[in-house]
C-alpha positions in Angstrom: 13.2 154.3 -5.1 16.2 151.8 -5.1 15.5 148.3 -5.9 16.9 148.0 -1.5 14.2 150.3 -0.4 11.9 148.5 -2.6 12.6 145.2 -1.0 13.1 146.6 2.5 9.6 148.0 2.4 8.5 144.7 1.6 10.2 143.2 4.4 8.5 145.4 6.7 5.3 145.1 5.1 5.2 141.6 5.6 6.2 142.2 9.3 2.9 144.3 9.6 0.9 141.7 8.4 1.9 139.3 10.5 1.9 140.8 14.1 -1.5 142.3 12.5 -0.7 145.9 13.4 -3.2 148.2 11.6 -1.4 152.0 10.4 -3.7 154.9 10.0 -5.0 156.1 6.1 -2.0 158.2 6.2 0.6 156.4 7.3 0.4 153.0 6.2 3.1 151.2 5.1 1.9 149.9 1.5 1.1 153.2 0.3 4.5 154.3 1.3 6.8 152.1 0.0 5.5 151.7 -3.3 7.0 153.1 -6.2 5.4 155.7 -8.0 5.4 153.7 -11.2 3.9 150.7 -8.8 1.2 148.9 -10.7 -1.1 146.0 -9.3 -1.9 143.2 -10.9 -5.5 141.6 -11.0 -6.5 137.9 -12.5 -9.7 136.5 -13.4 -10.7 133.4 -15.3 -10.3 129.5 -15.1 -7.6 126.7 -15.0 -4.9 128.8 -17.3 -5.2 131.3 -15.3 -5.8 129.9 -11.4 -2.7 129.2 -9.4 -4.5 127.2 -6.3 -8.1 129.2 -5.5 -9.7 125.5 -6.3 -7.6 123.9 -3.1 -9.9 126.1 -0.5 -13.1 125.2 -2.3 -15.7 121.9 -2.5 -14.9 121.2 -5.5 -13.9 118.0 -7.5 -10.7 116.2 -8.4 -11.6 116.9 -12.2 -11.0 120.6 -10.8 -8.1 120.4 -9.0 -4.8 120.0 -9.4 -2.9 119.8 -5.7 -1.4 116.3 -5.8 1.6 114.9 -7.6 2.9 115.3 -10.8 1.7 118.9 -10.8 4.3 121.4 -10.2 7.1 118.8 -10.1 9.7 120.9 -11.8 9.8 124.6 -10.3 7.6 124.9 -7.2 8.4 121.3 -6.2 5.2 120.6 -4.8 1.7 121.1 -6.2 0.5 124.2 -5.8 -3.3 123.8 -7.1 -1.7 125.2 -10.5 -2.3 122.9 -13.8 0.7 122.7 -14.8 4.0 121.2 -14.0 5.1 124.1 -12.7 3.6 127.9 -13.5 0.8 129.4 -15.1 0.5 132.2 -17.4 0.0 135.4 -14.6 3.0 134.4 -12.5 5.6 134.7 -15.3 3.3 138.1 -16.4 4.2 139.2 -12.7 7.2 138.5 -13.1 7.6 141.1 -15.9 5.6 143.5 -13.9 8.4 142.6 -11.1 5.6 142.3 -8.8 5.9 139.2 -6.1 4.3 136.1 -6.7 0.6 136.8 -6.0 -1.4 134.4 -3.7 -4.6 132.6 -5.0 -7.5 135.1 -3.1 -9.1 132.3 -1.2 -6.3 131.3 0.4 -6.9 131.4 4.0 -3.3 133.3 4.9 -3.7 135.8 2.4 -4.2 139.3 4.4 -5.4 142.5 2.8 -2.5 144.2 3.1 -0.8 142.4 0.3 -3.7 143.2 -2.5 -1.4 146.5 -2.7 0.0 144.1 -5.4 -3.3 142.8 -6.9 -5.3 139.7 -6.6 -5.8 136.2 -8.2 -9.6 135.2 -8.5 -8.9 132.6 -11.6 -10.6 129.2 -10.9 -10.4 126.2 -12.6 -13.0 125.1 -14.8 -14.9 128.6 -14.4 -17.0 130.5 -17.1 -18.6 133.4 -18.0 -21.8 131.3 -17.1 -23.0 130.8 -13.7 -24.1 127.1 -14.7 -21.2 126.0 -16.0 -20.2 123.4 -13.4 -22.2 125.0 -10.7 -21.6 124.6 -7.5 -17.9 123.4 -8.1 -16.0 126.8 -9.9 -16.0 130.4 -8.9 -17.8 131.8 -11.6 -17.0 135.0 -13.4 -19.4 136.6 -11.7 -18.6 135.7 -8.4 -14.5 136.7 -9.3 -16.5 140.0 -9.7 -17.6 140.1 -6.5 -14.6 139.6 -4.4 -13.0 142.2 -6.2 -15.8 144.2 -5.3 -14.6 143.5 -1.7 -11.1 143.8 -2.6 -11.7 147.4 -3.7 -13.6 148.3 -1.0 -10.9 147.1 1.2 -8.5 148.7 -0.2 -10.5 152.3 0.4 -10.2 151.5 3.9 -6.9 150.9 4.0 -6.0 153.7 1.7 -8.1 155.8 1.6 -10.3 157.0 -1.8 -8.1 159.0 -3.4 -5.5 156.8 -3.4 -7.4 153.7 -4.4 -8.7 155.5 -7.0 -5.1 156.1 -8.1 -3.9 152.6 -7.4 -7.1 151.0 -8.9 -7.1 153.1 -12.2 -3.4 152.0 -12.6 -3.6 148.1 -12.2 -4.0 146.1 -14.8 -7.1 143.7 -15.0 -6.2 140.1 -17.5 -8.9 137.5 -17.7 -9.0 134.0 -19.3 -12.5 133.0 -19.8 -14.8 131.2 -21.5 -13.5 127.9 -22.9 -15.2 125.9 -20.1 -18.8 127.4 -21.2 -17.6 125.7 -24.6 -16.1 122.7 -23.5 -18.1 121.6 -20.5 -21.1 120.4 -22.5 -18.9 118.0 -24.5 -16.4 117.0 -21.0 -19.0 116.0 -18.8 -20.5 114.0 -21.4 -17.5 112.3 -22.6 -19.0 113.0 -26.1 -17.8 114.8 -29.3 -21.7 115.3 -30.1 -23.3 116.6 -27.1 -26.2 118.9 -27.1 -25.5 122.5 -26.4 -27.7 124.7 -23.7 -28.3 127.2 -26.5 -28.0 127.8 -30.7 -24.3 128.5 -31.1 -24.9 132.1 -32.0 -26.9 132.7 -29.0 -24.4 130.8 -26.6 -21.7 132.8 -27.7 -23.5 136.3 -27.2 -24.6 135.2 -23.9 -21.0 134.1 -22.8 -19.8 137.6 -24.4 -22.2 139.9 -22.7 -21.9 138.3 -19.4 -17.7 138.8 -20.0 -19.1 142.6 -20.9 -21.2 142.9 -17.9 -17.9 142.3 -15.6 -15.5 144.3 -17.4 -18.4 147.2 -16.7 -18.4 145.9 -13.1 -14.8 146.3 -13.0 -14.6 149.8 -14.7 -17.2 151.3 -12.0 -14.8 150.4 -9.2 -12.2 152.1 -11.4 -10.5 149.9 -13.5 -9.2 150.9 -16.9 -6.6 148.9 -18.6 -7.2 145.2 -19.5 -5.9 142.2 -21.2 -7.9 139.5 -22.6 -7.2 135.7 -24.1 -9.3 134.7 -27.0 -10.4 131.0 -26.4 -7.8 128.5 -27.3 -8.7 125.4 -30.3 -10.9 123.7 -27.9 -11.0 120.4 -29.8 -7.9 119.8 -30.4 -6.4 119.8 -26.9 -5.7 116.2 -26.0 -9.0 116.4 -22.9 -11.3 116.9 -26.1 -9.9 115.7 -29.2 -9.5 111.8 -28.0 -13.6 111.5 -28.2 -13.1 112.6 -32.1 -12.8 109.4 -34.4 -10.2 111.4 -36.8 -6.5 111.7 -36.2 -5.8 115.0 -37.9 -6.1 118.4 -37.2 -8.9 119.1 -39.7 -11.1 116.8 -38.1 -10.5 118.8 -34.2 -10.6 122.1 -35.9 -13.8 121.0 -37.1 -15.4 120.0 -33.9 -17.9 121.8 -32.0 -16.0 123.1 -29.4 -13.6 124.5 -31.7 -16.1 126.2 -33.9 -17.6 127.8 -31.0 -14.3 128.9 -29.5 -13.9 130.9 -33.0 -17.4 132.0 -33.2 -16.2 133.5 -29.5 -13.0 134.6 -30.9 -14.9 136.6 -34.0 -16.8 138.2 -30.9 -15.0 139.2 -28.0 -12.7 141.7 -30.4 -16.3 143.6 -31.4 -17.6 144.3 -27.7 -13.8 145.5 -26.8 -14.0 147.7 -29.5 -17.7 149.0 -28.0 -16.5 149.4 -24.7 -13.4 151.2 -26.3 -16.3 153.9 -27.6 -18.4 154.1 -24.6 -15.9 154.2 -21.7 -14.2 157.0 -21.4 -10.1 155.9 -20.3 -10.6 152.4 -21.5 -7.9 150.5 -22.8 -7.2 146.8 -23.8 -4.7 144.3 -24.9 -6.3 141.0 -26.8 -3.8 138.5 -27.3 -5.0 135.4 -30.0 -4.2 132.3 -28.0 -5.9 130.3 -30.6 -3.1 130.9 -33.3 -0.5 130.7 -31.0 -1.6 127.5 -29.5 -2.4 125.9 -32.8 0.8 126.7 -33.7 3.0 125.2 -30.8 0.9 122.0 -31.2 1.4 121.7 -34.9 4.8 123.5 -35.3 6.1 122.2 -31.5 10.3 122.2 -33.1 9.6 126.0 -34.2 9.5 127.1 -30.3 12.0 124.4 -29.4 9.7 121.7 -28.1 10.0 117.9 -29.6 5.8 117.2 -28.8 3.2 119.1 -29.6 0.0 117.5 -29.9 0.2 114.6 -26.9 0.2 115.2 -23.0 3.4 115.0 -20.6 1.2 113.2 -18.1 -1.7 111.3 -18.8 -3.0 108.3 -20.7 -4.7 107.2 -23.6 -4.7 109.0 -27.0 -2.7 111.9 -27.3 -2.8 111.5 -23.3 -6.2 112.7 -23.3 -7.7 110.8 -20.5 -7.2 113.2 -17.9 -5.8 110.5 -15.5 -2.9 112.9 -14.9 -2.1 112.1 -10.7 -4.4 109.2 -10.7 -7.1 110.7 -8.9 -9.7 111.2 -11.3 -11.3 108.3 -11.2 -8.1 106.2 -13.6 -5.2 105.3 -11.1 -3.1 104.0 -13.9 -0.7 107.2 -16.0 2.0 108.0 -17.6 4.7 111.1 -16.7 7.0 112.0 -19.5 11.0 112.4 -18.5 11.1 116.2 -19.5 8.1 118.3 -19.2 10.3 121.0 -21.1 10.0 118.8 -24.6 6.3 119.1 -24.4 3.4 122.2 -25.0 1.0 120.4 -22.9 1.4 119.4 -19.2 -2.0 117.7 -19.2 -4.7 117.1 -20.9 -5.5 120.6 -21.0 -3.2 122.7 -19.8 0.2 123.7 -20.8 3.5 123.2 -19.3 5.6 125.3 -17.0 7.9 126.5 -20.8 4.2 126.7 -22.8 2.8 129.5 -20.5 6.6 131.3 -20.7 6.0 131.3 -24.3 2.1 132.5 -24.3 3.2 135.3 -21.5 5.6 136.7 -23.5 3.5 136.7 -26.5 0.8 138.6 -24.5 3.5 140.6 -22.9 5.3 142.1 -25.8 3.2 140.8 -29.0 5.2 139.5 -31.6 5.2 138.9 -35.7 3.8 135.5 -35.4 0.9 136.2 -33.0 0.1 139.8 -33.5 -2.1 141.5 -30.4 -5.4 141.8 -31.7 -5.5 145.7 -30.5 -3.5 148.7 -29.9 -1.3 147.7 -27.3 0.6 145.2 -25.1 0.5 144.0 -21.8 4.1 145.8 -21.5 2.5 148.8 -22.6 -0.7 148.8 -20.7 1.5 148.6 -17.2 3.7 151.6 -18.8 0.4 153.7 -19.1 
């Protein structure tokens, strides 16, 4: 199929979903124009990964990101993504040379378009059901729409052909730093208690992460790509409660030691489900290393600041006032999000995803993939 078909399809697709008009199992339009190497894209996980679910939810400002300064310098407007511009799936997309995919809750997103997959990712989620209840989509509940989704899509499709499509798609997640973070956030301590021994915590975060994939793999999902959990304490949001300035001191806080308790986890229960389910494939990229390393090496990827916020206030612009709607009006913007890692407090800019997407895209000597393949390859299978 030429790259003009492709696109025409589209076109006409589109049309379909707006006048509403419904084709038959056999006939309908996003089974036929897809090309046979077509393969969906589906997102789970929090703020690195959610491109605007948190705008259609009651949520709070500490969860949202759709005002000014966000996504000043390529949407133009703020889309609900934290960042100044995009986040990590839209540039993997991209690669995928899929269309931008919609956040799921949006309320002009019609079912005809999960032909190209589905973003479920919202901000400050976790693998938890109580972390920030009642103000995230939890894991869970990501599960659970793409329960819907799948069922859907066998109406639209049919089952054979979702099978197909389902067994195809790709399935990335970024989860689990809120479960770690949260108890120290919503504190605004370096020392807070945690719900459970660190040990324990971390198995149950990883076997709820488990239980999902194996929710995922009964409606027929096989190939899927995984972040570890990033340095916790030494992002800007967590590191300004730390008296220290240097690295060893955030690489020795809590958060942090429980993000690599996580990250000495999550690669054992891959390599389990490798064993048990038959077809199951994975890509695990180590976003700790890699955003340790921009952060303490920023000139070695061509960025000037590593360790301090484009927008924000306070040390290392780790107040979180970024927009001044969370509960500090006052904030600083820097001139050129591109000389920076991180957008915000937390999050990195529009050029720091680029760089983590490619490294889960195509691995790389610096950042090895912590498994057998890439993202590339896993949409090649």
């Amino acid at each position: 199929m030429s790259i003009f078909t492709f696109y025409l399809c589209y076109f006409i697709l589109n049309i379909i979903i707006i006048i509403g008009y419904s084709f038959s199992h056999q006939s309908h339009a996003s089974y036929y124009c897809l090309p046979q190497n077509h393969r969906a894209l589906f997102i789970f996980g929090d703020s690195l990964f959610d491109n605007g679910n948190n705008n259609y939810i009651n949520t709070t400002t500490f969860l949202q990101s759709n005002f000014p300064p966000y996504g000043k310098t390529f949407f133009k407007y703020p889309s609900g993504r934290f960042s100044d511009g995009r986040v990590i799936p839209d540039f993997i997309g991209g690669y995928a040379k899929l269309p931008l995919i919609p956040p799921y809750l949006h309320p002009g997103y019609n079912h005809y378009q999960y032909i190209y997959g589905v973003n479920f990712a919202s901000a400050g989620a976790g693998a938890l059901v109580e972390t920030n209840k009642g103000a995230v989509v939890d894991l869970k509940t990501q599960s659970f729409y793409f329960g819907q989704v799948s069922k859907q899509l066998r109406q639209d499709l049919g089952e054979e052909e979702a099978n197909k499509m389902l067994s195809k798609a790709v399935y990335i997640f970024s989860i689990g730093g809120n479960d770690y973070a949260a108890p120290f956030y919503s504190t605004n301590s370096s020392t807070a208690p945690l719900p459970y021994p660190p040990q324990q915590f971390v198995d149950f975060v990883i076997g709820n992460i488990s239980s999902v994939i194996k929710d995922i793999y009964n409606e027929g999902g096989r190939k899927f790509g995984f972040l570890n959990v990033y340095p916790l304490g030494c992002i800007p949001l967590l590191r300004i409660l730390i008296a220290g300035n240097s690295f060893d001191d955030c690489l020795q806080q809590e958060a942090t030691v429980l993000a690599r308790l996580h990250n000495n986890e999550l690669p054992k229960i891959l390599q389990k489900l490798e064993k048990e389910l038959s077809g199951f494939k994975y890509s695990l990229t180590d976003i700790y290393a890699a955003f340790l390393d921009h952060m303490e090496n920023p000139s070695k990827y061509g960025f000037k600041v590593g360790s301090e916020a484009c927008c924000g206030g306070g040390r290392y612009g780790g107040d979180y006032s970024c927009g001044g709607k969370r509960g500090i009006e006052t904030y600083h913007v820097c001139s050129n999000a591109n000389d920076y890692v991180l957008f915000d407090a937390a999050h990195p800019t529009d050029k720091a995803a680029k760089h983590i997407s490619q490294i889960m895209w195509i691995g790389g000597d610096t950042h090895p993939k912590q498994s057998s393949y890439n993202l590339k390859q896993l949409f090649q299978l």
